[in-house]
N, CA and C atoms as a LAMMPS dump frame, in Angstrom:
ITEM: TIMESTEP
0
ITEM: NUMBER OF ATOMS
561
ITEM: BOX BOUNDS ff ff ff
-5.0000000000000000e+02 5.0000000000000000e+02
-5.0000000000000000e+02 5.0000000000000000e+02
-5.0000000000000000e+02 5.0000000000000000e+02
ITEM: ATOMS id mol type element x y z
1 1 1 N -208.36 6.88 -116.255
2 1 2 C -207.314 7.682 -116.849
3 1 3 C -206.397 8.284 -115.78
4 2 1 N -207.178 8.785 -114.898
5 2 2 C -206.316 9.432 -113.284
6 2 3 C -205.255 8.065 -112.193
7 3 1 N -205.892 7.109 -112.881
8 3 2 C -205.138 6.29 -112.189
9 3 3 C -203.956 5.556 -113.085
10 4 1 N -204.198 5.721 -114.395
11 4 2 C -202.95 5.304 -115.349
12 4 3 C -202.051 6.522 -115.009
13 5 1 N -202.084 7.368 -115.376
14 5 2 C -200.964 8.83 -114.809
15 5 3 C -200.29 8.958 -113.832
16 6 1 N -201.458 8.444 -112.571
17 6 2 C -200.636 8.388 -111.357
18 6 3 C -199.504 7.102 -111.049
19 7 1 N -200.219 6.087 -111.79
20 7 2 C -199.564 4.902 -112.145
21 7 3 C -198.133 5.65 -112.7
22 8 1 N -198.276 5.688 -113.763
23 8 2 C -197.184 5.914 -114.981
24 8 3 C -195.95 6.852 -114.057
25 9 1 N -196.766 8.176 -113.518
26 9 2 C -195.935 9.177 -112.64
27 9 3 C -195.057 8.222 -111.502
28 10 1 N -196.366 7.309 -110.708
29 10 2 C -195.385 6.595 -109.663
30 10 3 C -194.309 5.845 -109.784
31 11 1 N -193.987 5.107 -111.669
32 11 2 C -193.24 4.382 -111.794
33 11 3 C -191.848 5.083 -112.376
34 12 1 N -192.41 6.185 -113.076
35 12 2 C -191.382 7.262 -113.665
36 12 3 C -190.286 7.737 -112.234
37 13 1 N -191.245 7.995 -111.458
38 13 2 C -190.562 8.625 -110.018
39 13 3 C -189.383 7.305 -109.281
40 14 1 N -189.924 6.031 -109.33
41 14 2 C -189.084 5.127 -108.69
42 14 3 C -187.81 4.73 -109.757
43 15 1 N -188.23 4.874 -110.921
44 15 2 C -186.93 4.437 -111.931
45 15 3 C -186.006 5.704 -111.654
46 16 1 N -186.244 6.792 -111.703
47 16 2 C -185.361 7.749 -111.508
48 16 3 C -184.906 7.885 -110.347
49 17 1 N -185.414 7.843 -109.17
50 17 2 C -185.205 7.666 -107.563
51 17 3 C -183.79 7.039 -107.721
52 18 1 N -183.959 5.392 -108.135
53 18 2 C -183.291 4.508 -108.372
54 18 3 C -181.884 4.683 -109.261
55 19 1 N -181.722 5.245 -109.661
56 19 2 C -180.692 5.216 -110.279
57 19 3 C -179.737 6.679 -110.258
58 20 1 N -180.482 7.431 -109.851
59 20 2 C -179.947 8.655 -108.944
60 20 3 C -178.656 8.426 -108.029
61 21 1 N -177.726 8.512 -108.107
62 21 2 C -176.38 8.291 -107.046
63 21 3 C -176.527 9.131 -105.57
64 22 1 N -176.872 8.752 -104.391
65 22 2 C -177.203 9.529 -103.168
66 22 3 C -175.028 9.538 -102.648
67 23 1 N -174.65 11.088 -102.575
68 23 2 C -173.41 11.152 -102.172
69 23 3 C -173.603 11.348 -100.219
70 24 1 N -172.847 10.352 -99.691
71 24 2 C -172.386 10.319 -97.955
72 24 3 C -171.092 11.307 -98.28
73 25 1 N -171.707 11.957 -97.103
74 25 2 C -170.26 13.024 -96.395
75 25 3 C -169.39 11.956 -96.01
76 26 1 N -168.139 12.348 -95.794
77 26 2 C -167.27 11.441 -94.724
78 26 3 C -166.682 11.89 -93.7
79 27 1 N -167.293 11.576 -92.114
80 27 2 C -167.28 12.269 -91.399
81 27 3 C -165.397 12.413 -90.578
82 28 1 N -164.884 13.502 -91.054
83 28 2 C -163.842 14.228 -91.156
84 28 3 C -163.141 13.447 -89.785
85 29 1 N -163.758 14.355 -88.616
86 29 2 C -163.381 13.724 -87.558
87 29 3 C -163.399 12.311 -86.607
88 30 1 N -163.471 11.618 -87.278
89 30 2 C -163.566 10.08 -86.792
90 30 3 C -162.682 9.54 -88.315
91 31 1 N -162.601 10.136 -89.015
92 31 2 C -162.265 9.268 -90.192
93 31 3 C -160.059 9.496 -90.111
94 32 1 N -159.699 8.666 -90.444
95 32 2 C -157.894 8.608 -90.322
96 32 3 C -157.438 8.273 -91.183
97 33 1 N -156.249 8.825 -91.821
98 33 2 C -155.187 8.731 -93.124
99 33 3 C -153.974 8.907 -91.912
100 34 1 N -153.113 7.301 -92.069
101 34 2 C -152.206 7.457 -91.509
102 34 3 C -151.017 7.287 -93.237
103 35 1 N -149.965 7.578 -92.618
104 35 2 C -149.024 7.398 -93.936
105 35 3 C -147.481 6.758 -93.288
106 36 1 N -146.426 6.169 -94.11
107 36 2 C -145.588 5.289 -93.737
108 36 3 C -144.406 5.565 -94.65
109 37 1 N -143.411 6.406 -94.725
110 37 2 C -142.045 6.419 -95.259
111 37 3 C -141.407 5.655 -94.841
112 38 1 N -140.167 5.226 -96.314
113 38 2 C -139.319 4.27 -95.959
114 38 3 C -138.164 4.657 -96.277
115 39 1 N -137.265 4.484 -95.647
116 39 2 C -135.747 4.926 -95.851
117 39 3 C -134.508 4.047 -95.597
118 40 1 N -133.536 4.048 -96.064
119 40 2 C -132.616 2.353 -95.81
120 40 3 C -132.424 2.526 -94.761
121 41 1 N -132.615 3.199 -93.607
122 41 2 C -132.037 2.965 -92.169
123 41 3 C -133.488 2.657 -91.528
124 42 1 N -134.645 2.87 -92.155
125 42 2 C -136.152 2.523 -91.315
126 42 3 C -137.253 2.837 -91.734
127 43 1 N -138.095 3.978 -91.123
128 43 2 C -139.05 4.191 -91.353
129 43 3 C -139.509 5.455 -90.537
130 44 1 N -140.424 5.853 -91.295
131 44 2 C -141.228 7.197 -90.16
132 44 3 C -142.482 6.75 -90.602
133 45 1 N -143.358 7.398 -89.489
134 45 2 C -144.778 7.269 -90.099
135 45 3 C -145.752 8.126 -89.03
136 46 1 N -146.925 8.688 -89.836
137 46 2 C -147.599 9.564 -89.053
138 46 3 C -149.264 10.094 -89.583
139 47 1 N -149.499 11.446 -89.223
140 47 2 C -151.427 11.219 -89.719
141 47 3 C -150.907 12.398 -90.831
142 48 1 N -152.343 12.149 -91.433
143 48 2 C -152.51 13.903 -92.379
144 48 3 C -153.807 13.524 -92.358
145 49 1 N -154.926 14.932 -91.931
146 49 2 C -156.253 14.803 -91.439
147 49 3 C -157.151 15.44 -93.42
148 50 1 N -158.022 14.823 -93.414
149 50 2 C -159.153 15.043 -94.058
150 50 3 C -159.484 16.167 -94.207
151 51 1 N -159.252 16.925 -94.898
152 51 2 C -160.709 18.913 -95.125
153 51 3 C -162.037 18.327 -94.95
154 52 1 N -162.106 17.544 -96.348
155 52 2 C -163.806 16.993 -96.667
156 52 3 C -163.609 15.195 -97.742
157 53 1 N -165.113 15.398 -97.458
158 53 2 C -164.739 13.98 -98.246
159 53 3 C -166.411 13.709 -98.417
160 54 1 N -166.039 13.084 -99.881
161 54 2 C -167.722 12.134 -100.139
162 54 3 C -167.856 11.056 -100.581
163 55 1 N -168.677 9.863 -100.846
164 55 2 C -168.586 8.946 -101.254
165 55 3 C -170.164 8.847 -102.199
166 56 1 N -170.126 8.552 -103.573
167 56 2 C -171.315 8.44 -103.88
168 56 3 C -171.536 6.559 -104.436
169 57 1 N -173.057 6.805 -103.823
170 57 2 C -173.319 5.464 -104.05
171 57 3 C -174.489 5.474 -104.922
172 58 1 N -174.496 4.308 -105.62
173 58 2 C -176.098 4.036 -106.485
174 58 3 C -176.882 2.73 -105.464
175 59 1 N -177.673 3.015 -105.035
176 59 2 C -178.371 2.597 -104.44
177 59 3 C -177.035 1.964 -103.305
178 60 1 N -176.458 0.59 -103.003
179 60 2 C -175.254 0.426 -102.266
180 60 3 C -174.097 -0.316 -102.948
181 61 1 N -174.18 0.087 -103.962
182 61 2 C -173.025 0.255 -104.906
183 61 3 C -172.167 1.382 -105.042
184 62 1 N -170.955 1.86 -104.876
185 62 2 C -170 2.38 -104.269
186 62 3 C -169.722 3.275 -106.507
187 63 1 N -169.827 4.478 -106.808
188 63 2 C -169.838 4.863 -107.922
189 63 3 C -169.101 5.479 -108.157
190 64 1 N -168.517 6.733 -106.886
191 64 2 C -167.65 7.391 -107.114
192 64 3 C -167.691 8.043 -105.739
193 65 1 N -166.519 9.174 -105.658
194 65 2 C -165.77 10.271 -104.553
195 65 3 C -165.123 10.998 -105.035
196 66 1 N -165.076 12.153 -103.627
197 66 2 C -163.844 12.661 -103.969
198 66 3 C -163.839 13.033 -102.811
199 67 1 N -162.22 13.738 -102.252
200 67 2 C -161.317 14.237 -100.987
201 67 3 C -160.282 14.773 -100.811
202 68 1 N -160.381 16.023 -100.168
203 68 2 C -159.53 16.834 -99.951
204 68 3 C -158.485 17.022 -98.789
205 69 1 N -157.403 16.937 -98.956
206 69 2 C -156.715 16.334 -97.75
207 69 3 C -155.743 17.596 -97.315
208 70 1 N -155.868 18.023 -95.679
209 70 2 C -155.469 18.903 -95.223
210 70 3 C -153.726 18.995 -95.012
211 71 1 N -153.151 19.125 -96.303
212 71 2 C -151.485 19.064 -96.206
213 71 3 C -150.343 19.597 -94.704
214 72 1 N -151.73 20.543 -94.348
215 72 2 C -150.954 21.666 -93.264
216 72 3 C -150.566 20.729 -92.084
217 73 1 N -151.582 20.172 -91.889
218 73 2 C -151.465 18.819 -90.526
219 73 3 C -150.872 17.641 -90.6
220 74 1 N -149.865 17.294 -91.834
221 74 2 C -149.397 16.405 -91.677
222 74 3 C -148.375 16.599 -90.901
223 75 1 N -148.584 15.117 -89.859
224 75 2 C -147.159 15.339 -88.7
225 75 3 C -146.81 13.947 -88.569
226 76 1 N -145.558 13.783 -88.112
227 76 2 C -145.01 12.407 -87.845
228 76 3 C -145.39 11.927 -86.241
229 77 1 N -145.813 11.122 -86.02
230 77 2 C -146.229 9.907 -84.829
231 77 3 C -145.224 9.147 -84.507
232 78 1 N -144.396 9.097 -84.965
233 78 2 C -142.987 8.154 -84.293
234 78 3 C -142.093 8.966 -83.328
235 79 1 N -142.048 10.273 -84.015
236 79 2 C -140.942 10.798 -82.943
237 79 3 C -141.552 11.742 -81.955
238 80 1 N -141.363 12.616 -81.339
239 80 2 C -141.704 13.855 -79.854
240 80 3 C -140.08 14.584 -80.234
241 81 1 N -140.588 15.883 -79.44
242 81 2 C -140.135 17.078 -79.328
243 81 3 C -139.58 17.777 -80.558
244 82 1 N -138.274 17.877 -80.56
245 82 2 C -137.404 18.335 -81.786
246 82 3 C -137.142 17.474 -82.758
247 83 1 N -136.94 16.482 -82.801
248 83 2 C -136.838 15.642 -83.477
249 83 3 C -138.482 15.445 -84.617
250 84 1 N -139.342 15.521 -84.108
251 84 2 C -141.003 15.287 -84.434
252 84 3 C -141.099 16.986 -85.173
253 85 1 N -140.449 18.621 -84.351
254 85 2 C -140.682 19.255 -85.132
255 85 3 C -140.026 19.6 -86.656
256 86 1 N -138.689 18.974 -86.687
257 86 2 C -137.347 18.986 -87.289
258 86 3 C -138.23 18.005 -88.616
259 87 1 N -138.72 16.795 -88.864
260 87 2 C -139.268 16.252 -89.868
261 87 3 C -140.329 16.645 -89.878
262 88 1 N -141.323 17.182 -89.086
263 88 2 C -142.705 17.882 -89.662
264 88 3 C -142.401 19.407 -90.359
265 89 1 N -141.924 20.221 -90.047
266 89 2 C -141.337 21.006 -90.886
267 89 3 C -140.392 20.477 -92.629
268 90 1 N -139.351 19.61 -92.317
269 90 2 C -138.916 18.698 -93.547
270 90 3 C -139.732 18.564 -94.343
271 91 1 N -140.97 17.701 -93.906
272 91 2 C -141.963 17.141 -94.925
273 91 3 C -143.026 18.39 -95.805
274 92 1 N -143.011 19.33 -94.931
275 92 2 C -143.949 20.818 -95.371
276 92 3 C -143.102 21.607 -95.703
277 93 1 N -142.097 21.417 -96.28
278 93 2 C -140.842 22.312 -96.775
279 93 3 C -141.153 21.818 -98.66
280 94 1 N -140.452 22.95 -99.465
281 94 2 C -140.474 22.405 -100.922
282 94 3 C -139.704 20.753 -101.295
283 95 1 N -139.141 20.829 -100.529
284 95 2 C -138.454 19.135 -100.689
285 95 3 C -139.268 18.337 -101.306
286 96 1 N -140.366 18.08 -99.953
287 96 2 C -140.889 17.573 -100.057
288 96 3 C -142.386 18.213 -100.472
289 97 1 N -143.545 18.33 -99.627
290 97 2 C -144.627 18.399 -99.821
291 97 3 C -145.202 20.036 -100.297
292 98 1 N -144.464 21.228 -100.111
293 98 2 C -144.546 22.465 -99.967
294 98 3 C -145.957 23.178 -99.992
295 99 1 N -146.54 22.517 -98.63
296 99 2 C -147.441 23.163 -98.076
297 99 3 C -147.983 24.421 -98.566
298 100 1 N -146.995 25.23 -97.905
299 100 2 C -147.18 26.631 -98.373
300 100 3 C -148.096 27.191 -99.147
301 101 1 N -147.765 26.307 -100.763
302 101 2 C -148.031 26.877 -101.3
303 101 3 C -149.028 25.659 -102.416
304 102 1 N -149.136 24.417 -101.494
305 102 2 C -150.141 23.7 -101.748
306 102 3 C -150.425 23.105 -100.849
307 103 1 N -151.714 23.886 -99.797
308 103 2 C -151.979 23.336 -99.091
309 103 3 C -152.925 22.083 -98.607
310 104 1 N -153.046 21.919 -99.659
311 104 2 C -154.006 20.55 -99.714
312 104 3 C -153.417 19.698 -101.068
313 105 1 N -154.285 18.382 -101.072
314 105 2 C -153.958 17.395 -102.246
315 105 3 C -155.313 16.946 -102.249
316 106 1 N -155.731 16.28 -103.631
317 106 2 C -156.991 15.753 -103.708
318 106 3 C -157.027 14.763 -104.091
319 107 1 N -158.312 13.557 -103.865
320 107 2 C -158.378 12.519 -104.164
321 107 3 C -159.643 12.205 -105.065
322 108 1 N -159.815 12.116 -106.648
323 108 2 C -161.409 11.635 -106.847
324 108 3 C -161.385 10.249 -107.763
325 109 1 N -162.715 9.689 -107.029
326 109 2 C -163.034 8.373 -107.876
327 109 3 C -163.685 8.687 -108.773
328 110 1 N -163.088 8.306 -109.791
329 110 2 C -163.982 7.712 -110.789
330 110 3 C -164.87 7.222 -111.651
331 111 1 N -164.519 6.146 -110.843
332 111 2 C -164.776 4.469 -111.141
333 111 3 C -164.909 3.39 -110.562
334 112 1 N -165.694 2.788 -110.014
335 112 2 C -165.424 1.623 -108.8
336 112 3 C -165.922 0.262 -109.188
337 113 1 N -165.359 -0.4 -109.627
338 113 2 C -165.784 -1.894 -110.115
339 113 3 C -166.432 -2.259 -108.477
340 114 1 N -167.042 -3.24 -108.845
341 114 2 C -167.25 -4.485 -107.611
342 114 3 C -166.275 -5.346 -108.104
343 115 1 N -165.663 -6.201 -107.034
344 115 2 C -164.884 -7.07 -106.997
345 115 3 C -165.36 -8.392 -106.078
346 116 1 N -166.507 -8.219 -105.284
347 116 2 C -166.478 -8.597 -104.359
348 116 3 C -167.858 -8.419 -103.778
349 117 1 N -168.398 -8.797 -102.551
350 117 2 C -169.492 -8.706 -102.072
351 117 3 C -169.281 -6.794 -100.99
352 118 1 N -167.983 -6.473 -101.001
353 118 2 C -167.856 -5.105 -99.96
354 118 3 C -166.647 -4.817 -100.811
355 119 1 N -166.12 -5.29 -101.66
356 119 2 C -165.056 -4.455 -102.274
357 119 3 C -164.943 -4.463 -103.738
358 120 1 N -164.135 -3.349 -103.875
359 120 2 C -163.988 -2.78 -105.251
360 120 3 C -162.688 -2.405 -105.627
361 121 1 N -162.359 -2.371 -107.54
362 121 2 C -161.354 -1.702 -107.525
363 121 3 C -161.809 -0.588 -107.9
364 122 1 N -160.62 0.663 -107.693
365 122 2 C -161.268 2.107 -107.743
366 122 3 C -160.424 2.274 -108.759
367 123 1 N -160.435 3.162 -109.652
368 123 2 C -159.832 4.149 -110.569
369 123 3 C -160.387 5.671 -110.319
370 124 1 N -159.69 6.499 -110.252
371 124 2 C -159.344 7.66 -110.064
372 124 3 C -158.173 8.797 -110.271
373 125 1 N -158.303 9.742 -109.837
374 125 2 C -157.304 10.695 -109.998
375 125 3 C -156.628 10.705 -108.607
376 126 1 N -155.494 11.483 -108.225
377 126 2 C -155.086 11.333 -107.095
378 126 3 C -153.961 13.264 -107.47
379 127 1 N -154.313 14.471 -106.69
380 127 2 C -153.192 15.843 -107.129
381 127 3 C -152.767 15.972 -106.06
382 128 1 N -151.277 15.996 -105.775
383 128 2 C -150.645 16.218 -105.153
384 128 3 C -149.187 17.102 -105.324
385 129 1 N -148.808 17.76 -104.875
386 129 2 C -147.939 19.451 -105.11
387 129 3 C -148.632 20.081 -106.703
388 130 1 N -149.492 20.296 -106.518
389 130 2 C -150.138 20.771 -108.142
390 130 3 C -149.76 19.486 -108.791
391 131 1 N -149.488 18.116 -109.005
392 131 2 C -149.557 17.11 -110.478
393 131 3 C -150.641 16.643 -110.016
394 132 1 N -151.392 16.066 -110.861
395 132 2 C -151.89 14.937 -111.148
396 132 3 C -151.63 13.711 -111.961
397 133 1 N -152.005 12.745 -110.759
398 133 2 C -151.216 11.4 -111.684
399 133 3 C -153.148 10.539 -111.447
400 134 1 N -153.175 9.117 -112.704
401 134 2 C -154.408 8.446 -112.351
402 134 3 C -153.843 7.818 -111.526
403 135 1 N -154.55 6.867 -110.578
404 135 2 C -154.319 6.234 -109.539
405 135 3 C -155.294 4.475 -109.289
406 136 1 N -155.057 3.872 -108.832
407 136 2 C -155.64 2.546 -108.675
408 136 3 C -155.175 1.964 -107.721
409 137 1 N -156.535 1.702 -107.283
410 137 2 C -156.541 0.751 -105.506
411 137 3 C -157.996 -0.189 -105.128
412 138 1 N -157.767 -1.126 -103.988
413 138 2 C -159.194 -1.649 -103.416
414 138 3 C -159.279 -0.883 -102.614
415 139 1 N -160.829 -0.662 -102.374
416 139 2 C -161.403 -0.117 -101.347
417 139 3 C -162.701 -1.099 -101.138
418 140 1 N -162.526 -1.431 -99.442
419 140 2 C -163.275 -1.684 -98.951
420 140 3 C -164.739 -1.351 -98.295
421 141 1 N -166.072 -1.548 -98.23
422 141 2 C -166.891 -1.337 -97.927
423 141 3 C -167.632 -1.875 -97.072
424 142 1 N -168.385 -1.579 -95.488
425 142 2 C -168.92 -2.337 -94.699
426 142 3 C -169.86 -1.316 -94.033
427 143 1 N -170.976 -1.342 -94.172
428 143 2 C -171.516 -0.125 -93.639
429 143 3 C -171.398 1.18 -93.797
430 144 1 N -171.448 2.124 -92.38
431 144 2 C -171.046 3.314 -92.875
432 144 3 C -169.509 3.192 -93.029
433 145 1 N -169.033 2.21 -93.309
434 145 2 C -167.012 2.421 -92.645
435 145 3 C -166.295 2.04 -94.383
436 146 1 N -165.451 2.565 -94.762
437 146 2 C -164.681 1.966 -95.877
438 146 3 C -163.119 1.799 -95.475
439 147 1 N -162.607 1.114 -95.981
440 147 2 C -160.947 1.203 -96.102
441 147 3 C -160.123 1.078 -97.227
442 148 1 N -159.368 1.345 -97.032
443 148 2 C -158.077 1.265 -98.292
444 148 3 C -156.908 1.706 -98.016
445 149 1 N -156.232 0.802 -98.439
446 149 2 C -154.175 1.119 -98.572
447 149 3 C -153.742 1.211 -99.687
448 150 1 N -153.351 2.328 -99.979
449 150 2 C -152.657 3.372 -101.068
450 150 3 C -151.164 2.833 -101.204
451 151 1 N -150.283 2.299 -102.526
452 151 2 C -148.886 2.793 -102.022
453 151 3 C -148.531 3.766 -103.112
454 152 1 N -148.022 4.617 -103.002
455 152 2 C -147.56 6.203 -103.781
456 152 3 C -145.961 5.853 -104.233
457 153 1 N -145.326 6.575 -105.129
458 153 2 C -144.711 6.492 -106.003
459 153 3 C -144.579 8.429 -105.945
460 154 1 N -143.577 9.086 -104.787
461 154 2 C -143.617 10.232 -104.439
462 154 3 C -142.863 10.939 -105.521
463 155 1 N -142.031 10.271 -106.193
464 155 2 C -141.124 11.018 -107.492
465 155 3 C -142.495 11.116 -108.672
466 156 1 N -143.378 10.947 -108.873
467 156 2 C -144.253 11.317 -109.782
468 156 3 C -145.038 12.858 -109.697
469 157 1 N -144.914 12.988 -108.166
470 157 2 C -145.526 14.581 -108.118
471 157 3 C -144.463 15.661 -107.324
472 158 1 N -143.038 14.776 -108.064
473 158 2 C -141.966 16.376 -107.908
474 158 3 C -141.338 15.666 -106.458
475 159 1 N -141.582 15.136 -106.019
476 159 2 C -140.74 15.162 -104.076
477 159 3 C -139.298 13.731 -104.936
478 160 1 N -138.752 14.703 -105.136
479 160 2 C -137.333 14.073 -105.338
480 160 3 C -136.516 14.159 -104.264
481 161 1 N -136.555 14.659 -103.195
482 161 2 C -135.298 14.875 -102.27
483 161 3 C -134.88 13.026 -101.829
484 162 1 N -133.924 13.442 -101.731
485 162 2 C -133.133 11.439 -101.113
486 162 3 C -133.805 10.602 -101.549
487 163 1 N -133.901 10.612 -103.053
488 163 2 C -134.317 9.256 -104.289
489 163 3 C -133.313 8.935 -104.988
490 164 1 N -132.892 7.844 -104.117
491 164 2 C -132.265 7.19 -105.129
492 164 3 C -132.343 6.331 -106.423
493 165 1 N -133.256 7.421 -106.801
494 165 2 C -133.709 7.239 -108.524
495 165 3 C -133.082 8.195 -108.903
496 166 1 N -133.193 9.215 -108.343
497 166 2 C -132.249 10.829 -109.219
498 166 3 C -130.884 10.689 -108.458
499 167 1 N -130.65 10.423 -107.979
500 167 2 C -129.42 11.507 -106.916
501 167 3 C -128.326 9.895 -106.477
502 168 1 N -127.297 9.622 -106.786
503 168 2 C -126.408 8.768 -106.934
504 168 3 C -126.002 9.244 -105.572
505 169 1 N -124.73 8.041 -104.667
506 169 2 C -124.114 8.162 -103.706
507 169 3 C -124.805 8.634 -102.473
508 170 1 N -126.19 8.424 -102.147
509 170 2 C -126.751 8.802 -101.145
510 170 3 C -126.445 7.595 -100.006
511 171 1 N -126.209 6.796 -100.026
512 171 2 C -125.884 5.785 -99.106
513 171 3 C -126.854 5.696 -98.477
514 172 1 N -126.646 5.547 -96.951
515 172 2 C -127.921 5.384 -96.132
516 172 3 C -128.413 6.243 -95.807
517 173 1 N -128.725 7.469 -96.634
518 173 2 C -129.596 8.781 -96.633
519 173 3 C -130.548 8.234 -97.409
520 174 1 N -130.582 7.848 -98.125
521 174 2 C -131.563 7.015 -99.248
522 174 3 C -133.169 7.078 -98.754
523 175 1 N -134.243 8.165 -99.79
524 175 2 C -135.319 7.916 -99.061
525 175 3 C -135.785 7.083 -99.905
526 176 1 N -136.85 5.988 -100.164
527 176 2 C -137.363 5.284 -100.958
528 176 3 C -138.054 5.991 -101.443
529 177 1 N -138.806 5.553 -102.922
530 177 2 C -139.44 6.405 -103.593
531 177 3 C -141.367 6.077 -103.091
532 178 1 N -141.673 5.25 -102.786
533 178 2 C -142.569 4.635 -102.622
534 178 3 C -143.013 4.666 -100.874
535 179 1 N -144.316 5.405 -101.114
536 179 2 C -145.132 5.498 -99.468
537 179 3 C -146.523 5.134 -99.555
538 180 1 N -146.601 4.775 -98.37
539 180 2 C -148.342 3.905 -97.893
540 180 3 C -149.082 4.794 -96.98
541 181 1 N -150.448 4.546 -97.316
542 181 2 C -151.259 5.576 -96.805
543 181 3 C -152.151 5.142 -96.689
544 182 1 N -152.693 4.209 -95.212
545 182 2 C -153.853 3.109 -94.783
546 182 3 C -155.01 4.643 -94.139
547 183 1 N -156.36 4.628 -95.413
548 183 2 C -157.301 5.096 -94.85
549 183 3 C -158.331 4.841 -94.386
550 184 1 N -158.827 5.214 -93.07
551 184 2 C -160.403 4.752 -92.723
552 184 3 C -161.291 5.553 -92.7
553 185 1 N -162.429 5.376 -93.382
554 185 2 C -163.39 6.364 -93.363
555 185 3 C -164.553 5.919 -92.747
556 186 1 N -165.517 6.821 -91.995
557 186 2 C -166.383 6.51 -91.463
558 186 3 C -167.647 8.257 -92.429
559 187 1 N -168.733 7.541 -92.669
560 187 2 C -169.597 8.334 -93.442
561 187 3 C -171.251 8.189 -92.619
């Protein structure tokens, strides 16, 4: 009888073990969100660093996340001096991103199909200046490391400045509405 129980207990314990989702931190500092504006005369592009981040897995199946992204540190990588402080200020101004008074944006999964033997599609949420919009992307998986390239659609969470979707006669002020945001995570 002591050994059916312990039986029964040991198998109760591994089915639940098993199907339990174990969430990985994502380790902040090694991990990079670079991002890529486009405008009819070129391009800028630069980092915005991680707060926190998790990834939950069922056993190594990829189930869900979420991530909080430090708005205050976004800076541009293309340019130096005045020029580099002149658009990092721009971008943390209400125009665009208004820091201030949202200093972060968040990212959570979902949903993560397999697609693949290391990748998935994700469904999720994605808040940025206070909206939330759903969101959909691959993300890659290889170990502790994942990746994914985002492209955004910035007139959905309010950053109208130089869209020439709203604002006629901008010529080559013209910002595109649409930005990329290649992340690597390491967990």
């Amino acid at each position: 009888m002591k050994k059916r129980i312990f039986t029964t207990l040991f198998a109760f314990t591994l089915v639940v073990g098993a199907t339990l989702a174990q969430e990985k931190t994502v380790k902040t500092d090694v991990s990079t969100v670079t991002w890529k504006g486009y405008k009819v005369t070129g391009s800028h592009e630069g980092t915005v660093n991680l707060k926190n981040g998790t990834l939950k897995f069922d056993g190594d199946k990829l189930v869900g996340g979420s991530f909080t992204v430090d708005m205050t540190s976004l800076t541009a990588t293309d340019l130096e001096g005045e020029y580099q402080q002149k658009l990092n200020g721009h971008l943390k101004s209400d125009d665009f991103f208004g820091v201030s008074n949202h200093p972060t944006a968040t990212l959570t999964i979902d949903n993560a199909e397999a697609t693949g033997k290391n990748s998935y599609s994700v469904k999720g949420d994605i808040t940025i200046k206070g909206t939330t919009e759903p969101i959909n992307f691959d993300l890659s998986v290889y170990g502790s490391k994942a990746t994914a390239t985002l492209k955004l659609d910035r007139t959905k969470f309010g950053l109208k400045y130089g869209s020439g979707s709203f604002f006629d006669n901008l010529g080559d002020k013209t910002i595109y509405d649409e930005f990329d945001l290649v992340v690597d995570l390491q967990f």
